[in-house]
N, C-alpha and C positions, 0 to 999 in steps of 0.2 A: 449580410450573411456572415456565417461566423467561420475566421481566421484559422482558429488555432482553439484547441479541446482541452480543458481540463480535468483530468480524472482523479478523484481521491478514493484512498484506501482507507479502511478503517483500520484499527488494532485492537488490543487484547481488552474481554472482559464486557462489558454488559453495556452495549451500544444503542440507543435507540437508530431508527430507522433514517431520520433525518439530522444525524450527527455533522452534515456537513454543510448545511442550511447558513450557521455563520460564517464557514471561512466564503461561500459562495459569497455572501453579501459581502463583504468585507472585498474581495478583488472587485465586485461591483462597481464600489464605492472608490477605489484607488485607483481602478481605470478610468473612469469618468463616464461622462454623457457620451462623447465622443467615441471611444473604445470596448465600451461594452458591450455591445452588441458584436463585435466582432470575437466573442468567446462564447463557447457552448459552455456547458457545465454537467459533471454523469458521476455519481459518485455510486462504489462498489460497495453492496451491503452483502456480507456472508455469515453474519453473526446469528441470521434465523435458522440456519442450518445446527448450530451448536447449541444455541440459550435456551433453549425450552426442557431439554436434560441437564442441563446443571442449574437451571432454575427448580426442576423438580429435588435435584442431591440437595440444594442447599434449605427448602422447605422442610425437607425430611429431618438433616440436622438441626433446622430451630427449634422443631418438634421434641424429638426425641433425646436429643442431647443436651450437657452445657457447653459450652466454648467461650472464650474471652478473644476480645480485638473483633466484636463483629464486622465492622465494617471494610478493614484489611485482610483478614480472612475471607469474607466474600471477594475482595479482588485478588486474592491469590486465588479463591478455588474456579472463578471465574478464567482469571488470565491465564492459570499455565494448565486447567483442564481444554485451554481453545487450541494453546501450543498443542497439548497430546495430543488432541483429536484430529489434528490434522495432518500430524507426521505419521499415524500408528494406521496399518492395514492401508496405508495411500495407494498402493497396488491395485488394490481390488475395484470392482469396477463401481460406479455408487459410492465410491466413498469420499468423504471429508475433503480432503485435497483435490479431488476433481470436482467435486461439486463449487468449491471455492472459488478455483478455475474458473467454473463456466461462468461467474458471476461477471469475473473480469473481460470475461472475450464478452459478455451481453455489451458490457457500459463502450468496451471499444468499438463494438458494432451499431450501436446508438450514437457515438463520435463521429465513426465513417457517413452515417446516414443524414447528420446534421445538415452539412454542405453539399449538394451530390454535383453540384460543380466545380466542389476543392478535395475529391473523393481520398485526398493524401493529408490532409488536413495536419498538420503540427501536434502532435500530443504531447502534455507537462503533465506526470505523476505528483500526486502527492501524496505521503505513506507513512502511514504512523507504526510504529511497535511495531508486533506481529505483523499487521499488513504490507512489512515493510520485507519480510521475510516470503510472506505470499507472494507477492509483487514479484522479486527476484526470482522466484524457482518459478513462476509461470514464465519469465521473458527465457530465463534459463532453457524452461525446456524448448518453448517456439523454436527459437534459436538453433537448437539442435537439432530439433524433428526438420525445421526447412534446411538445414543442412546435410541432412541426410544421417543423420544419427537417430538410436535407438534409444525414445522415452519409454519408461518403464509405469510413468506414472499420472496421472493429469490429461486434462482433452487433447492433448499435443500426443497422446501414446494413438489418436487415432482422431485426425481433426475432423476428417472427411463422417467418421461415426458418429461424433459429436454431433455434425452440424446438419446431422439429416434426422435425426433427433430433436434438438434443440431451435432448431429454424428451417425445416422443412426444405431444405436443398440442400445442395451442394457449395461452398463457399468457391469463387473465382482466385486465380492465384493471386491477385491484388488486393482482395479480402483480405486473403490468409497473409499476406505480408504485412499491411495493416494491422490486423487483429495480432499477429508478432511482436507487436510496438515499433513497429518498422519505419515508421516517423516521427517514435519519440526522440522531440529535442532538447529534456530536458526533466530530470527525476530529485526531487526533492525528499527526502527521507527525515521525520523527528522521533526522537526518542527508539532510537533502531535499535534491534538485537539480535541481529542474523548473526553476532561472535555468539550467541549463546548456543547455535544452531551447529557452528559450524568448529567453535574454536577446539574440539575432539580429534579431528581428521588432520593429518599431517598438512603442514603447508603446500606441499606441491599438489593438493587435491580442494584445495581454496582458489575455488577460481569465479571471480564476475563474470556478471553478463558481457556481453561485447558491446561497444555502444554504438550503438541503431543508426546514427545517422552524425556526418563528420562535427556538425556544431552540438552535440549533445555534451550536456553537463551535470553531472550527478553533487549535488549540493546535500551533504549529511549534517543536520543540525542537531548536537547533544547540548544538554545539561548535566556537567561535572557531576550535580547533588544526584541525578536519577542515574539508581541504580539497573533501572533496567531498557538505557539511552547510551550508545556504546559510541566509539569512535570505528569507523570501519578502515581507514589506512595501517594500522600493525595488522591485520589480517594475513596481508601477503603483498607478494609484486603489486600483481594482477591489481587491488585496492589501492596502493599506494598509486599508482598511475594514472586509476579512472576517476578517483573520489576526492574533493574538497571537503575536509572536516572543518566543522566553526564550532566553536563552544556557544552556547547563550545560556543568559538565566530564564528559563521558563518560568512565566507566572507570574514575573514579577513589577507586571503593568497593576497585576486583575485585583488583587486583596493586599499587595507588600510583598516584600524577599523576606520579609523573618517570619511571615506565616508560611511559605513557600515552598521557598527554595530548596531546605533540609528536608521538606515531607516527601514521600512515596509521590501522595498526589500530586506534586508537578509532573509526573511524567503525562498527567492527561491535560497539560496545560498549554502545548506548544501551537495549539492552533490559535488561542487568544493573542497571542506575543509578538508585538510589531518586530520583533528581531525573526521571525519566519512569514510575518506578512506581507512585510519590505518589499523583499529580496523574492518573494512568489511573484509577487505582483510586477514585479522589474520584469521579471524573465515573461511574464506575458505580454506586458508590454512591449519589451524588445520584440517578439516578434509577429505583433499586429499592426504594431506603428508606424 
């Protein structure tokens, strides 16, 4: 029966459905006969919610328009229309950022359900880009709604509404601690950009999640060359405390570092790169072993 849960996040820009199919095989394969089976696997897809209207803007523009750099202009009008769409009218009910949301509390309610004899099960994120941005203002809000604080935005503005909706009851307060990330032990992040999100707001309003559970470890993997893979310790206190930054070269197992490492496209590179499969794979191991 399975140990400990892995959940991935996607990031910005045009994902297929089953984006996470090789990091899955690949912990497979680093765990062995022996320990894989002791790991679920649940990966968070949100991108159906956004890509079918920017699939339609960018049909229009090959249409109707010229443009040069087709292929970087589709990931820019891809990657920072997913950013828009999911910070702009987040209030409102249906929208963008709670619907993202609920993706996240499915995969961790699929995790709870894996083991129903280990109903506290170990959960390890792993969070690219953008999803690395989602990832944090869902635990963000949990956090605060079980706290007794006023979310403003996301299913944590009303978990109990969510969840008579979304699964037909009422969640248990065990659920809801759970589905909090209330046993994550451990949060992996590549190619992160929450500074692009956040670095506006004076420092004293930069604040991390709180971490979930005493052994949790937040491991932030960038590539210098990716400009859009940030280091999260100069943020604030709060970052410098919670988060181990490492530099890696992205990518530069898959084709070479001189086709690579200076492109844009390594930032989509960090799930191939033993320097983040390592170091995933350890922290599973450590604690199924």
């Amino acid at each position: 029966m399975p140990q400990v849960a892995l959940i991935t996040v996607h990031g910005m820009g045009e994902t297929p459905r089953d984006y996470a199919a090789g990091v899955f095989g690949e912990m497979r394969t680093r765990l062995g006969p022996a320990l894989r089976e002791r790991a679920t696997f649940h990966a968070v897809y949100y991108q159906d919610i956004l890509q079918p209207n920017e699939q339609l803007v960018w049909e229009r523009v090959e249409r109707g328009s010229r443009v040069h750099y087709d292929d970087l202009r589709k990931f820019m009008l891809f990657g920072f229309a997913d950013a828009a769409g999911l910070e702009t009218r987040k209030e409102d009910p249906g929208s963008v950022y709670e619907l993202a949301q609920g993706q996240i509390a499915r995969a961790l309610l699929a995790a709870h359900a894996a083991n129903p004899a280990l109903p506290d099960i170990p959960v390890v994120f792993l969070a690219h880009s953008l999803g690395c941005q989602v990832l944090s203002s869902y635990i963000y809000d949990a956090q605060k709604a079980l706290g007794g604080g006023r979310v403003e935005a996301g299913v944590w503005r009303d978990i109990d509404g969510w969840s008579r909706v979304a699964i037909g009851r009422l969640l248990s307060e065990r659920e809801k601690r759970f589905l909090a990330a209330g046993t994550c032990s451990a949060l992996v992040t590549t190619g992160c950009n929450i500074p692009i999100f956040v670095a506006a707001h004076k420092e004293m309003h930069i604040k991390p999640i709180a971490p979930p559970t005493a052994r949790f470890h937040w491991l932030n993997l960038y590539d210098p060359d990716d400009v859009l893979g940030w280091p999260l310790q100069p943020l604030s206190a709060g970052y410098r405390a919670l988060v181990e930054d490492r530099t890696i070269n992205a990518g530069q197992g898959a084709i070479g570092w001189m086709l690579k490492s200076w492109n844009p496209l390594s930032h989509n590179s960090y799930w191939t790169d033993k320097e983040v499969l390592e170091p995933l794979a350890a922290m599973l191991r450590r604690l199924v072993a």
